[in-house]
N, C-alpha and C positions, 0 to 999 in steps of 0.2 A: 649417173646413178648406177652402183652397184646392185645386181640381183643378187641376192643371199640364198632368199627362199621364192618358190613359187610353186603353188598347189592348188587342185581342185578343191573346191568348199563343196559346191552344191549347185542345184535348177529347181526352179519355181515356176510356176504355170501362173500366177497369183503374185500382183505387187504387194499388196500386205502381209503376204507370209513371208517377204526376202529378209535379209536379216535385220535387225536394229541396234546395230552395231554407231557407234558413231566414229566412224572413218569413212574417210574419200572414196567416193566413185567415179570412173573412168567408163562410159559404155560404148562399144561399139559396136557400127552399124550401118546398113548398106545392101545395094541390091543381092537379091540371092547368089549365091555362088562369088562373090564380090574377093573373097576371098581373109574373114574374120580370122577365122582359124588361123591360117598360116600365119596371119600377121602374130597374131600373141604369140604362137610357138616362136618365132623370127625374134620376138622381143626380148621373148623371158630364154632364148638359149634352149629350149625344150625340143623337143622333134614330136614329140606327143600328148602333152599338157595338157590342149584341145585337140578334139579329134575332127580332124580333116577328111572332107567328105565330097566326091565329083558330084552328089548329089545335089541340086538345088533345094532350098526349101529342108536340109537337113534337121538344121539348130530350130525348135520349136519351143525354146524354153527360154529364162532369164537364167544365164549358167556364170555363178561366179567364181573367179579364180584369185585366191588373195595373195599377194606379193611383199614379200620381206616382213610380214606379217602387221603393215602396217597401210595397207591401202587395198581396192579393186580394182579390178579390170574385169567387165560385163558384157559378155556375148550377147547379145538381144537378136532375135530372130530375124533374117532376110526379109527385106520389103520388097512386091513387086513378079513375085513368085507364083505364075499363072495357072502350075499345073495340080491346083488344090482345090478345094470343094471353095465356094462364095463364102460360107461360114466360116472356114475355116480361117481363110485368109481377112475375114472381119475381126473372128480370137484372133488374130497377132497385132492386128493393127491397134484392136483396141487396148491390149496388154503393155505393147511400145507406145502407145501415146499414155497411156497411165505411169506406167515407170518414169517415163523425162518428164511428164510435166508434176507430178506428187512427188518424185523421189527425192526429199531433201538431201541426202548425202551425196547427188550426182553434182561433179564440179562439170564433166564438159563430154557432152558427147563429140566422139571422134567417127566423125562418118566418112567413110572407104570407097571410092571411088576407082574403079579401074581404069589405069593409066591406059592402056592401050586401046580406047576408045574416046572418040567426043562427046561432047554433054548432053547427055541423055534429059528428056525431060522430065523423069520422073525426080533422080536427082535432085534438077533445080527446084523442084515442086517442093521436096521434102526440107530443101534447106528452105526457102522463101516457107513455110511451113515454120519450121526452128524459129526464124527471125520473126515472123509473129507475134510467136511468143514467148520469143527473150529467155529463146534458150543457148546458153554458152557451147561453142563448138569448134573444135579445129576438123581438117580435112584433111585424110591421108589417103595418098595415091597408092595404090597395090600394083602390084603384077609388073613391076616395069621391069624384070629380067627374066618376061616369061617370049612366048614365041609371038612376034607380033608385036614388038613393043621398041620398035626402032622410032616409032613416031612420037614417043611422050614426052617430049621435050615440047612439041608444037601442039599435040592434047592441052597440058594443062595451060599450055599460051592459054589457048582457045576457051579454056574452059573459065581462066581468071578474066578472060574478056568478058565471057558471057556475063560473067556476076559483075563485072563494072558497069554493065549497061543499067544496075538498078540499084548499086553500093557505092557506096563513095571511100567504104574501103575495104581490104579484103580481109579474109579471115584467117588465124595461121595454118600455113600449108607446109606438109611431110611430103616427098617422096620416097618411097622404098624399096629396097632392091635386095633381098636374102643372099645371092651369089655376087654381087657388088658389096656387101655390106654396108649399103646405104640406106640413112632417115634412122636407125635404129638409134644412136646417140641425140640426135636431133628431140627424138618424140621423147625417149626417156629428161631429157634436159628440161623439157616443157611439163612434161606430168609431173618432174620433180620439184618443180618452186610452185605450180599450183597443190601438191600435197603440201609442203611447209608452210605457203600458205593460208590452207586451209587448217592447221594445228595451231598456226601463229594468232587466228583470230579466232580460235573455239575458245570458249569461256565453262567447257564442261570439266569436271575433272575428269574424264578418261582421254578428252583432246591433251589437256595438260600435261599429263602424267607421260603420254606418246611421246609429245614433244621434247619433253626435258630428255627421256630416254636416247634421244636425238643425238 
């Protein structure tokens, strides 16, 4: 997939006020600090697109950013992120579980995993969560060209084991690496046929009309 365009739209605190557009969404998602941000900058070629933050618990909103002006990619707040009030951290949970499971236009959540650690169990929680409830997802590895990250090759062993212990089969897996330039083609190839995809079986006329533009 060629990037053309890629722009900030907006943030929403509120799944019924995001847009109602009918075009594909992509949301990602993961413990705090996990590292969202860089991934889209990394994707979309930006350095600044999303703003990147050492803070934990930064992104506190649903922030979308729309791509070649024909699909999403949706930041959703850090899960997991201790150093916030009880309420607080109930508003995001309960905002991310409203978004994936109402949000018709989401094709697949992409949840972020950092490579340079083993399977965390809140992780598996959130995925065994997803598959509940039949929600679509691939899994992208972050960080692997950061410091500490000689071991992700034997991470996500470990980590594709864990989930065989209760899968019978796995789910599609990126890894990515900004100074390797690796997973960026990879994940753009996969978001790319599930967008056509998703135009090829809209029956709206605004899917339609995308489409043919195609």
């Amino acid at each position: 997939m060629i990037i053309k365009s890629s722009e900030y739209k907006a943030s929403y605190v509120e799944v019924n006020k995001c847009p109602q557009v009918n075009m594909p969404e992509f949301a990602f998602i993961g413990r705090s600090n996990v590292g969202k941000s860089s991934l889209i900058n990394y994707l979309c070629g930006r350095k600044a697109l999303s703003k990147v933050s050492n803070t934990p618990g930064k992104t506190q909103t649903i922030n979308y950013f729309e791509i070649n002006n024909h699909f999403h990619l949706v930041d959703l707040p850090g899960y997991s992120f201790a150093k916030v009030s009880r309420e607080l951290r109930e508003k995001w949970n309960g905002m991310i579980r409203n978004y994936i499971l109402k949000r018709e236009q989401l094709q697949y959540v992409c949840l972020l995993i950092d490579s340079r650690i083993p399977p965390q169990k809140i992780d598996l929680e959130f995925i065994q969560w997803m598959a509940k409830n039949r929600v679509a997802f691939v899994i992208i590895f972050t960080k692997a060209d950061k410091p500490g990250s000689r071991d992700v090759a034997t991470n996500v062993q470990v980590f594709q084991n864990e989930l065989l212990k209760e899968w019978a089969e796995l789910p599609p897996m990126f890894v990515t690496s900004a100074e390797r330039n690796a997973g960026r083609d990879e994940v753009w190839d996969f978001i790319d046929k599930a967008v056509k995809y998703f135009y090829a079986h809209n029956v709206s006329k605004e899917g339609s009309d995308i489409a043919k533009s195609e």
